[in-house]
C-alpha positions in Angstrom: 0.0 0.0 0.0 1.7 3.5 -1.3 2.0 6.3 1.8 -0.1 9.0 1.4 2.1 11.4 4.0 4.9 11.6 1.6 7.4 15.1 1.7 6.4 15.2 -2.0 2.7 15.8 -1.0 3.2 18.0 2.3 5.2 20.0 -0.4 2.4 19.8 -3.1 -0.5 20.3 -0.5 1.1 23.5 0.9 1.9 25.0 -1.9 -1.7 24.6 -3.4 -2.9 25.8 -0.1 -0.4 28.9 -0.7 -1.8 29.6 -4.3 -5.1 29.4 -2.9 -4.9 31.6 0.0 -2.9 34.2 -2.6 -6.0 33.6 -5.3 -9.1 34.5 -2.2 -6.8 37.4 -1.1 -6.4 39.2 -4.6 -10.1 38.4 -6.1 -11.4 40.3 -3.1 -9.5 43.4 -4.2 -10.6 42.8 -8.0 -14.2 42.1 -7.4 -14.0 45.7 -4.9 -15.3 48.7 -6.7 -13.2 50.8 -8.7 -12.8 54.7 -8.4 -11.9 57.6 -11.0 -8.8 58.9 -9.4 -8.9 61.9 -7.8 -7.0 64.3 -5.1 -8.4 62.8 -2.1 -7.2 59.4 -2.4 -4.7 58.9 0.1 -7.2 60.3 2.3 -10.4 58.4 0.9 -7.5 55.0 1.1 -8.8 54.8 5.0 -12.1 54.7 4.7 -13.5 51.3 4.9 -16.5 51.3 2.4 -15.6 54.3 0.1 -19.5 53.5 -1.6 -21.8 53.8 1.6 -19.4 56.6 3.3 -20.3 58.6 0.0 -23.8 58.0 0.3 -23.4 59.3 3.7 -21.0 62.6 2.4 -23.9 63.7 0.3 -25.9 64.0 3.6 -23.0 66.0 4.8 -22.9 67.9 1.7 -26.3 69.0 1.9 -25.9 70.6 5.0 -23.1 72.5 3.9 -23.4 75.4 1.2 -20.1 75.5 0.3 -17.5 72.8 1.4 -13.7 74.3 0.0 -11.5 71.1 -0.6 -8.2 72.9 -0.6 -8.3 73.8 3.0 -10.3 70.9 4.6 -8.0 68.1 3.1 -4.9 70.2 4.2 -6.2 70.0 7.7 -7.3 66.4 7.3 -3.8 65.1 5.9 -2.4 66.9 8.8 -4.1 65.5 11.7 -4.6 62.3 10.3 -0.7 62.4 9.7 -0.3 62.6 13.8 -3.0 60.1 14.3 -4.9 57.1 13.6 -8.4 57.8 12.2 -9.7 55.7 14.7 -7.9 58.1 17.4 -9.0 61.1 15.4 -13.0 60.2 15.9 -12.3 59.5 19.2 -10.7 63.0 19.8 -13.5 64.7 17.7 -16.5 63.0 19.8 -14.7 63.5 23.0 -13.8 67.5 22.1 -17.5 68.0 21.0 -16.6 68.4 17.1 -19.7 66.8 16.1 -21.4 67.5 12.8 -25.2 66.2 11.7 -25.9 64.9 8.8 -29.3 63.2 7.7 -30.1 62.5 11.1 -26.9 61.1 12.1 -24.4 62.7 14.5 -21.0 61.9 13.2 -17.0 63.2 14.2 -15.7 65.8 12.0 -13.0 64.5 10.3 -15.3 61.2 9.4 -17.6 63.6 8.0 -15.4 65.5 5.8 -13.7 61.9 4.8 -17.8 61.3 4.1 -18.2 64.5 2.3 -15.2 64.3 0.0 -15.7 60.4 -0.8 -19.0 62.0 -2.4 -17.1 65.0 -3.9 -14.8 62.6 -5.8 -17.3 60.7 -7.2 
């Protein structure tokens, strides 16, 4: 009777489990929806679901008249340069920079991520 735990099919098995894992890992970023290019995207690059935060910028966006990109992602890249955006909302809820959008209380700096996910579509 021929031994199935050979080195020759450890090796074999491993490797296809490798090509595998690599396959799953890089079809998720194919089948993920793809974005015109635009100024913002090292900062839209941390937001987890570029589609629905969009849908929520356009709230945002429709509560203000006039939102200037220039300054707003020079402020952005430079606080989110000192911290995490995780850390950032936390700072943002805890200081009281809140803004409200569609019903929906949110931290400043997710909101103007929000607004200029929708600006850059």
């Amino acid at each position: 009777m021929k031994e199935l735990l050979t080195r020759r099919n450890i090796v074999i098995g491993a490797g296809g489990a490798v090509l595998l894992t690599a396959a799953a890992y890089e079809g998720v970023h194919l089948l993920r929806n793809r974005h015109a290019p635009s100024p913002y995207d090292d900062l839209l690059a941390r937001l987890d679901n570029r589609d629905a935060d969009a849908q929520i910028g356009k709230a945002v966006l429709a509560d203000i008249d006039d939102l200037d990109a220039k300054p707003v992602t020079a402020k952005l890249r430079a606080r989110l340069e000192r911290e995490s955006l995780a850390q950032a909302m936390f700072h943002d809820a805890r200081d009281g920079r809140l803004l409200e959008a569609g019903g929906w209380v949110l931290p400043e700096i997710l909101a103007l991520l929000c607004a200029l996910a929708a600006k850059a579509e």
